[in-house]
C-alpha positions in Angstrom: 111.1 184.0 38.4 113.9 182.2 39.1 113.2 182.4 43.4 110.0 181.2 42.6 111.1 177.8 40.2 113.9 177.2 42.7 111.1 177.1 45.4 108.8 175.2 43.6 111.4 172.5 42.5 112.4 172.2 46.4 109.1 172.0 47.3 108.4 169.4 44.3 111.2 167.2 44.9 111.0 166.8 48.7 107.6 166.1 48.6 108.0 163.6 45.1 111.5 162.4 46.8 109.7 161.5 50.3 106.8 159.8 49.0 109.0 157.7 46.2 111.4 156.7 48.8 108.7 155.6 51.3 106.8 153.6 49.1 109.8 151.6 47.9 111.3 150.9 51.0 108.4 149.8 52.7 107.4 147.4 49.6 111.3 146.3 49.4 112.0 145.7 52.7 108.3 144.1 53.6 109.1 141.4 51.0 113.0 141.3 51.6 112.1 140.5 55.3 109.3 138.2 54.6 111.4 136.1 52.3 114.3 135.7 54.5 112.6 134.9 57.3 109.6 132.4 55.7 113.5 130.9 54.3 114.9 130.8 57.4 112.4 129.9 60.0 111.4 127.2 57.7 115.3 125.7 57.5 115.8 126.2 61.0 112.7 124.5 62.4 112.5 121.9 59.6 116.3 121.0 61.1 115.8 121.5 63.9 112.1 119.3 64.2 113.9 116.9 62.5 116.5 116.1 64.5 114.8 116.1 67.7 111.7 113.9 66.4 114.2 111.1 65.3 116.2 111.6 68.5 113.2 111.1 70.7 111.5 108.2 68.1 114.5 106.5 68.2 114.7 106.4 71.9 111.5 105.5 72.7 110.8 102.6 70.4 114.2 101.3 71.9 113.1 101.2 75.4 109.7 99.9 74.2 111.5 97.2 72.1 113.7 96.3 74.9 110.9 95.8 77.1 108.8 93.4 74.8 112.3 91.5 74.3 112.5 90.8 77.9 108.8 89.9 78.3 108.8 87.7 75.7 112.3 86.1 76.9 110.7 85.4 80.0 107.4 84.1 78.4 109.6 82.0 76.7 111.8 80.9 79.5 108.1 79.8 81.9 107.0 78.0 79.0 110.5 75.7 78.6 110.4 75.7 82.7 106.8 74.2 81.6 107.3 71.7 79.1 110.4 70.2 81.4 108.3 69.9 84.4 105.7 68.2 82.4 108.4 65.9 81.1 110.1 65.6 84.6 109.5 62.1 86.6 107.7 62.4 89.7 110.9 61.4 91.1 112.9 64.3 90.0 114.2 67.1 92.0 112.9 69.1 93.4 109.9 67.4 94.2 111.7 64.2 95.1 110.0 62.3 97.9 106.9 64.7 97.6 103.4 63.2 97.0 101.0 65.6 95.3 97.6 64.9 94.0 98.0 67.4 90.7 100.8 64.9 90.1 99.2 61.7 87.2 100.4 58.3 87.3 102.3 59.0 84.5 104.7 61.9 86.4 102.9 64.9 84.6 102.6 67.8 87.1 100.2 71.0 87.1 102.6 73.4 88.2 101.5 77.0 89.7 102.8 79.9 88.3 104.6 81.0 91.8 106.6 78.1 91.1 107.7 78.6 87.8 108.4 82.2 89.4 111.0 80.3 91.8 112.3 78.1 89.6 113.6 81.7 87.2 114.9 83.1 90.4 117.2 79.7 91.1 118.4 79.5 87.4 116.5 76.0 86.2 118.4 73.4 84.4 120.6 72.9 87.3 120.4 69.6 89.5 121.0 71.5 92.7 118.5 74.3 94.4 119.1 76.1 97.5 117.6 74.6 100.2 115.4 78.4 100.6 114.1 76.7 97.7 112.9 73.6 98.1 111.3 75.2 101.6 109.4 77.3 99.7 108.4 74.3 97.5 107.7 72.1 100.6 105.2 75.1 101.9 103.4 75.3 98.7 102.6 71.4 98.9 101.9 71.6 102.5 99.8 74.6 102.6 96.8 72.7 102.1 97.6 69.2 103.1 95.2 67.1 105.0 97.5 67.9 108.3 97.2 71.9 107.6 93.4 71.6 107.4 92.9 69.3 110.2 95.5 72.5 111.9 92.7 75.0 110.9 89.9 72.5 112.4 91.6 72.3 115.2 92.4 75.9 116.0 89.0 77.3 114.8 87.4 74.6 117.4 89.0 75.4 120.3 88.5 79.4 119.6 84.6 78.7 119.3 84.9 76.6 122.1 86.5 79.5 124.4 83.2 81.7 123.2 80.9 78.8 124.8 83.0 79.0 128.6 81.5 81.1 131.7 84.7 82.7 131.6 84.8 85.7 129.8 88.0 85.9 127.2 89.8 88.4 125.4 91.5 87.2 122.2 95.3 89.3 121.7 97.0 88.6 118.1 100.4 89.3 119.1 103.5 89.6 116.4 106.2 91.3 114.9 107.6 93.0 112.2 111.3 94.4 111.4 112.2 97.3 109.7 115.1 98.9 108.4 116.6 102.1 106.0 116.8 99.9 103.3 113.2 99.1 103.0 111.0 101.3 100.5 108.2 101.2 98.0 109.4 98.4 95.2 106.2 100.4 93.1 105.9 103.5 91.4 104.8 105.8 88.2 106.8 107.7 85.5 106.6 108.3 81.9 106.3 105.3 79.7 109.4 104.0 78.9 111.2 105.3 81.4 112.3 104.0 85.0 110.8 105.0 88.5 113.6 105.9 90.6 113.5 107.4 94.3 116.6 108.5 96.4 117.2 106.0 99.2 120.2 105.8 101.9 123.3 104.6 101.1 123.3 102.4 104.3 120.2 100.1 105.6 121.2 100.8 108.9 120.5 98.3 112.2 117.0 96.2 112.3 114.2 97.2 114.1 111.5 95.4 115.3 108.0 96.5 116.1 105.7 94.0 118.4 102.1 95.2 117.8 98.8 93.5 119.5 95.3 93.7 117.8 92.4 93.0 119.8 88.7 93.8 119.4 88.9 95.5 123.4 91.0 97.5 125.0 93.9 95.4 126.3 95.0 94.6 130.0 93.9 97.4 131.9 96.4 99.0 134.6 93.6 98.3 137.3 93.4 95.4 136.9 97.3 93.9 136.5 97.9 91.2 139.0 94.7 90.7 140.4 93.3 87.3 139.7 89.6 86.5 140.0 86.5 84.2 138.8 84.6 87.7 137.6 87.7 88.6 135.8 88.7 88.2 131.9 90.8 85.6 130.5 93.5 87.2 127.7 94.2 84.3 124.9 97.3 85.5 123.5 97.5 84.4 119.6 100.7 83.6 118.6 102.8 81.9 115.5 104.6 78.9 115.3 107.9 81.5 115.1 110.7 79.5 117.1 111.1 81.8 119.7 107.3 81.5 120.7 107.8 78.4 121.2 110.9 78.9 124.0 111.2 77.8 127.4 111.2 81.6 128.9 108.0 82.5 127.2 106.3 78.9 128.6 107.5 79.7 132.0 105.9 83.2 131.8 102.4 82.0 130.8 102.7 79.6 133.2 103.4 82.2 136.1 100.3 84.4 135.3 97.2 82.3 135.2 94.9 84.8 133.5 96.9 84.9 130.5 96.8 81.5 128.1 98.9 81.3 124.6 97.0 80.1 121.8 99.2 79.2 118.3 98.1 79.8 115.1 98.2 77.2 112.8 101.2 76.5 109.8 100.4 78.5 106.7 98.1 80.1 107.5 98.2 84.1 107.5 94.8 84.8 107.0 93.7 84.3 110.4 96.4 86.3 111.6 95.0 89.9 111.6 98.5 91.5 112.6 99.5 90.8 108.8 97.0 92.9 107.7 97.7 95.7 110.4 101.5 95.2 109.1 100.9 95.7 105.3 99.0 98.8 106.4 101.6 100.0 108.5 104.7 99.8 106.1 103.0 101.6 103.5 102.5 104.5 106.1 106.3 104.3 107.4 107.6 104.2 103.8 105.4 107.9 102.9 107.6 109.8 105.5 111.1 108.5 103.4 113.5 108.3 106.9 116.7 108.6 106.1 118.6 107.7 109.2 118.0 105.9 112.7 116.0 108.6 114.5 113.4 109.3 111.2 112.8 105.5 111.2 111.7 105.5 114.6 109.4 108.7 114.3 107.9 107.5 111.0 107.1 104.0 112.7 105.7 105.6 115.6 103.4 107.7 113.2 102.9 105.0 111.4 100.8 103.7 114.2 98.9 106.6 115.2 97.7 106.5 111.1 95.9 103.3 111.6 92.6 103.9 113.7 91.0 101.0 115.8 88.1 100.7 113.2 90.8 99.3 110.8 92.1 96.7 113.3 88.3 95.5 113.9 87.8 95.2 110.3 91.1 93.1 110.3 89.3 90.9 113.2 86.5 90.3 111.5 88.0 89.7 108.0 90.1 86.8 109.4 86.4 85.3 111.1 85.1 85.0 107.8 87.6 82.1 106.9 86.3 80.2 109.9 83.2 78.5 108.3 86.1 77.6 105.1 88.3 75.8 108.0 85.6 74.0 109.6 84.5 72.5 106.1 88.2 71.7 105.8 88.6 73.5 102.6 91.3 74.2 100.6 92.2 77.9 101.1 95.2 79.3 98.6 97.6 82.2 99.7 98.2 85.2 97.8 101.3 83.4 96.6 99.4 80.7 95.3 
């Protein structure tokens, strides 16, 4: 009897003992764990959320505030620049001597925007401006003066007139562009808020200059250098009023090579200049290859080049025709700086 209770209370108490302990240690620790970490996953994020959301809040409306200080400083700094150039004698600087038709009787002067642009970049309220300045200012009066449009007449005449000769002609915009380390992109995209920065060299490095010629046909072929002839073209080489252009050494070589005549464009007036167009084109390409010393410049300009295809440069051609009707009407035709 007593073998058999001693075996039935081990039995009883293993199995009673096993199943007790189970039960409560699962159900204590299940909500022992689930409390202490609801409790603590709740502190530590509510913390933690906390401090980042007014870290990051407070930094972005800072920028954003700073930004729509500074825009409306300068709003406020154009419209001052406004009111005293409405108030300004026709006499003042810098417009002394000058004679404009948005200029009343009474000295109150429509001012562009571009100028109001300058005046912010050569700190107004002072008597004296630089004389880059008051060049620029000159230009922007000038561009469409009676003499710039009689220019236009002029030059658009004696290129229709070349169309009319036996003679055929070839029309060559010739110019030039520099280029150094230290130009880049001045655009870019990042998150709002927050500056666009790119990694340029620490030194600009020496100049160079590209000369580039556009023309709607091939240019002079090597056949036909030197030889001089009735049947043969004539090559009108378009040029600026650049100084050196103008210089005794490039007169005497048009003078010693008869099948070649210079043609200048007028003042002011880039649009019929289709070698700006090729140039805006160009830099974009040079600038996507980011040189970064003397060699890369030159082997990003050069690929630059082979980048533009000759249905781009005829598209440039015939853009700058369509401003020929405009200059034989004499028409006022603004710049993008206007």
């Amino acid at each position: 009897m007593s073998i058999y209770l001693s075996i039935y209370l081990s039995i009883y108490l293993s199995i009673y003992l096993s199943i007790y302990l189970s039960i409560y240690l699962s159900i204590y620790l299940s909500i022992y764990l689930s409390i202490y970490l609801s409790v603590y996953l709740s502190i530590y994020l509510s913390i933690y959320l906390s401090i980042y959301l007014s870290i990051y809040l407070s930094i972005y409306l800072f920028t954003m505030l700073s930004t729509i200080a500074s825009q409306c400083q300068r709003q406020v700094a154009e419209c001052s620049l406004m009111y005293l150039a409405l108030q300004s004698p026709p006499s003042s600087k810098p417009f002394a001597g000058k004679t404009d038709p948005r200029c009343s009787p009474t000295g109150q002067c429509h001012i562009p925007k571009c100028q109001l642009h300058q005046h912010l970049h050569n700190r107004p309220g002072t008597e004296e401006a630089s004389d880059d300045h008051e060049a620029d200012l000159q230009g922007t009066f000038e561009r469409n003066s009676d003499r710039e449009r009689e220019l236009r007449y002029q030059y658009v005449h004696r290129i229709m007139a070349l169309e009319g000769n036996e003679t055929p002609h070839i029309l060559v915009f010739v110019d030039e562009a520099g280029f150094n380390l230290a130009k880049g992109c001045r655009h870019g995209r990042n998150i709002i808020g927050q500056w666009a920065t790119v990694d340029v060299p620490g030194q600009q490095g020496g100049n160079l200059t590209m000369c580039a010629a556009i023309s709607e046909n091939d240019l002079v072929p090597e056949n036909e250098r030197g030889l001089e002839g009735p049947d043969l073209p004539q090559y009108v080489i378009v040029l600026d009023n650049v100084n050196f252009h103008l210089g005794p050494l490039i007169r005497a070589w048009f003078t010693t090579h008869p099948r070649t005549l210079m043609e200048l464009l007028p003042p002011y007036s880039p649009f019929l200049n289709p070698t700006e167009e090729f140039f805006s084109a160009w830099r974009w390409r040079v600038y996507e290859h980011r040189a970064e010393d003397q060699r890369s410049v030159l082997h990003a300009m050069d690929a630059a080049c082979e980048d533009i295809i000759g249905d781009q440069c005829r598209g440039w051609l015939r853009h700058s025709h369509r401003f020929f009707p405009r200059c034989i009407a004499r028409e006022n035709i603004p710049c993008d700086v206007d």
